[in-house]
N, C-alpha and C positions, 0 to 999 in steps of 0.2 A: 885800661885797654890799650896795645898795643896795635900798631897795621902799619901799611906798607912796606916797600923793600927791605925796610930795616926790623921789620915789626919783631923778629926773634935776639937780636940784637939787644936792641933796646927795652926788652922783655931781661935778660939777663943783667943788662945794667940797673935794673930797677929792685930786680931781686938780690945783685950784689950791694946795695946800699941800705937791705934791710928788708924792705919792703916784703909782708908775707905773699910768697908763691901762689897759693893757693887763691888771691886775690887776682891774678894779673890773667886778662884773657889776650890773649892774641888771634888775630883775626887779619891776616896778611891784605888780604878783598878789603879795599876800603869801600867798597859798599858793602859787602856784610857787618863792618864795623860800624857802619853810619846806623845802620838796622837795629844790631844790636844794639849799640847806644841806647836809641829811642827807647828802645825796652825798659832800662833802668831808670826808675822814680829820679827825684829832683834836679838840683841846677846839674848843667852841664859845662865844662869848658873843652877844648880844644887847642891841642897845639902843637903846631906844625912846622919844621924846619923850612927855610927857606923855599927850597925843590921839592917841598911836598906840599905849600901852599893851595899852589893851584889845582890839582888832580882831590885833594882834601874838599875844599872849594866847590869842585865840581860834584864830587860825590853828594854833598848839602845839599848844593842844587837840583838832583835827581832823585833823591830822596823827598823834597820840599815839592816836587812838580808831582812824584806819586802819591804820597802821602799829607799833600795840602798843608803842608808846616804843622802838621800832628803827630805827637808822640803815638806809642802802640802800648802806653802806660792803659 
């Protein structure tokens, strides 16, 4: 999953390095993507450039304060 400002960007750089398309969701709303996320079964990682640390961050946060640190697995 891709999001943020860059989220289609970086949606094509993933797809030119191979990666199949048909896997790759983009979700521009980092809180739709934090949602989404939770949706999908197992481990999760995250990772966030510099300047999208904090607003990423934040979104966890909003999500954790709705949804009590529980996935919607």
């Amino acid at each position: 999953m891709t999001s943020g400002t860059r989220a289609y960007d970086i949606a094509v750089r993933i797809k030119c390095s191979g990666y199949d398309p048909a896997n790759i969701v983009v979700r521009p709303d980092l809180d739709e993507a934090v949602e989404e996320l939770a949706k999908t079964p197992g481990r999760k990682f995250v990772i966030a450039n510099y300047t999208a640390v904090q607003p990423t961050r934040s979104a966890l946060k909003r999500y954790i304060s709705k949804h009590g640190g529980k996935s919607n697995e």
